[in-house]
C-alpha positions, -999 to +999 in steps of 0.1 A: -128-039+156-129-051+196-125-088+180-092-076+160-080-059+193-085-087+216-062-108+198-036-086+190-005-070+207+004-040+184+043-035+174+065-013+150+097-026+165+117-041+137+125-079+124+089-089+145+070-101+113+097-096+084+117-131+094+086-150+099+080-145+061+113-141+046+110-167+026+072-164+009+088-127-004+102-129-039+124-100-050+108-082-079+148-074-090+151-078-131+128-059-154+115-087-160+099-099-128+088-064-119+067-060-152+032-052-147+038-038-114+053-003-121+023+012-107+039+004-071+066+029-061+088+037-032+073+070-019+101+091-002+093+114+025+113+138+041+152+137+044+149+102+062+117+081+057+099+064+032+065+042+023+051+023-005+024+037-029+006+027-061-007+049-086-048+045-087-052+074-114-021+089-138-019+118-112-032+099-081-007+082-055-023+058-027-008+053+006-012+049+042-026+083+060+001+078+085+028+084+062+019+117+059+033+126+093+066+131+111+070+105+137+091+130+157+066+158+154+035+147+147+032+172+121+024+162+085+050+166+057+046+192+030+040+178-004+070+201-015+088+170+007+072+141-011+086+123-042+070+091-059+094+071-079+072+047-097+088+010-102+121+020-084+141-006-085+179-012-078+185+027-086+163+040-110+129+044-113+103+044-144+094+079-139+098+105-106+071+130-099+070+158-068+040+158-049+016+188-056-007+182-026-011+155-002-042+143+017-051+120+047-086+102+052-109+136+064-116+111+099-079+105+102-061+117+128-021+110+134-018+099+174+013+079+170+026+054+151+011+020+177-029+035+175-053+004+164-080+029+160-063+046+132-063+018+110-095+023+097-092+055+083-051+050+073-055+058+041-043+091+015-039+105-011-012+119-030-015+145-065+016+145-085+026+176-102+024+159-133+005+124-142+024+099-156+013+089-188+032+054-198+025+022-221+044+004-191+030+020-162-011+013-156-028+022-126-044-005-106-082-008-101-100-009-065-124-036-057-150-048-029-133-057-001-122-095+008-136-122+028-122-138+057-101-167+042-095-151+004-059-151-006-043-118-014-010-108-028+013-077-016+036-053-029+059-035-012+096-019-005+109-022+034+137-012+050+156-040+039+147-041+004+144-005-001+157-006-035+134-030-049+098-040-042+091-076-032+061-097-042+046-120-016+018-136-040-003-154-016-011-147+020-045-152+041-069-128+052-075-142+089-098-121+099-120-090+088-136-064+114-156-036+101-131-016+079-100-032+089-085-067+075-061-091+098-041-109+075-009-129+073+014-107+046+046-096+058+053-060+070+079-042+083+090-002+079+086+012+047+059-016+040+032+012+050+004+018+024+020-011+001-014-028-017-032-054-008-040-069-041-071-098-047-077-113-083-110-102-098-118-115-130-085-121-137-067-094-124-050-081-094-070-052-079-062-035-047-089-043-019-065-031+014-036-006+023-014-017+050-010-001+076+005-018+105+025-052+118+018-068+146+015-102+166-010-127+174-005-154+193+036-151+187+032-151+149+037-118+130+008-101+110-003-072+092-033-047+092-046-030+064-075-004+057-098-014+036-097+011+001-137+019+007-126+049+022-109+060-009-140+074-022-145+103+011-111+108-001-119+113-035-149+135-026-122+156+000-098+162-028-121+173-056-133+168-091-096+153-104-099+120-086-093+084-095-118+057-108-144+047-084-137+009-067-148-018-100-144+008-130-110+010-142-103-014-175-084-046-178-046-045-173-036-062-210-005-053-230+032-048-211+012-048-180+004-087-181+032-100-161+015-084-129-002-113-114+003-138-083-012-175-081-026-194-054+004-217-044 
């Protein structure tokens, strides 16, 4: 992690990253572009906030640890205050479930939103009230984490596309430390806990959770957690948890349009 942090001036402040890669994010704003990735939802919070999840299991919701907490209070947010909207998109979503509990990584703890130390850990889980059990909505497989120089793909609503999801399909991991991955994906508020998908044998599974923005040498970047700490989560939350990392099946059927090519 001291490699990351030597190189990197943390930021939440907005527009630092988003402009630099406007242009490599594709709106996912028809039905059509946006099939196979209905797993990936905007996850409201509160009165006033809001981050990206993706289903991992039909009940199971993963995010970013740190959107479990109120940046004013530092207290974390009642599930009775969390809604997932899976696939929302200009208005409407493919189905809306209430949380029924919410968890962050047990070796998580919320110190602020500009903490590098967090990262690792920046990972939770959400339980839906109810699972949601759709021929168009599949949940997304974990896999191994990436390598320094794989391409990854990412997911995610922001403040300025809040009401639909944008693809970028093919971004660099520039560095990995420990449980942490530097990589140049765009990121901006509301991006937090988007995936970080890689293709493994033919389809896109989530290896990373973002979890911050910042800048390295001038350019904009993201951080992300790497999902291997899904499985203490798994084991904190109980019997009722979601496929362990390489398990789940193929995506096939109405789900086939969710993929992203090297460019």
């Amino acid at each position: 992690m001291r490699r990351l942090l030597a190189a990197l001036i943390l930021s939440l402040a907005p527009a630092l990253s988003a402009a630099a890669f406007e242009s490599s994010l594709k709106t996912l704003s028809t039905g059509t572009d946006s099939r196979g990735w209905e797993a990936v939802g905007r996850l409201n919070i509160g009165t006033d906030s809001f981050c990206t999840g993706t289903l991992i299991a039909p009940d199971l919701v993963l995010t970013a640890g740190h959107c479990l907490y109120d940046r004013r209070t530092g207290a974390m947010v009642g599930a009775d205050q969390i809604e997932f909207r899976a696939g929302w998109r200009n208005g409407r979503a493919v189905a809306y479930r209430r949380a029924r509990r919410a968890l962050a990584h047990p070796d998580y703890r919320y110190q602020g939103p500009d903490r590098f130390d967090r990262i690792a850990w920046d990972l939770a889980l959400i339980e839906l009230e109810q699972p949601i059990r759709l021929p168009s909505v599949t949940p997304f497989d974990l896999s191994k984490p990436p390598a320094e120089g794989d391409t990854v793909g990412v997911v995610s609503y922001a403040h300025d596309r809040a009401e639909a999801p944008a693809l970028q399909n093919a971004c660099e991991v520039l560095q990995r430390d420990a449980s942490v991955i530097l990589m140049n994906c765009a990121a901006d508020f509301g991006s937090s806990g988007a995936p970080v998908f890689a293709m493994r044998g033919g389809q896109p599974r989530i290896v990373s959770v973002v979890s911050a923005k910042a800048e390295l040498r001038g350019e904009g970047v993201s951080l992300g957690a790497l999902v291997e700490g899904v499985a203490d989560l798994r084991a904190a939350m109980g019997s009722r948890t979601a496929p362990a990392i390489g398990t789940a099946q193929a995506r096939t059927g109405a789900n086939g349009g969710a993929k992203f090519l090297r460019p």
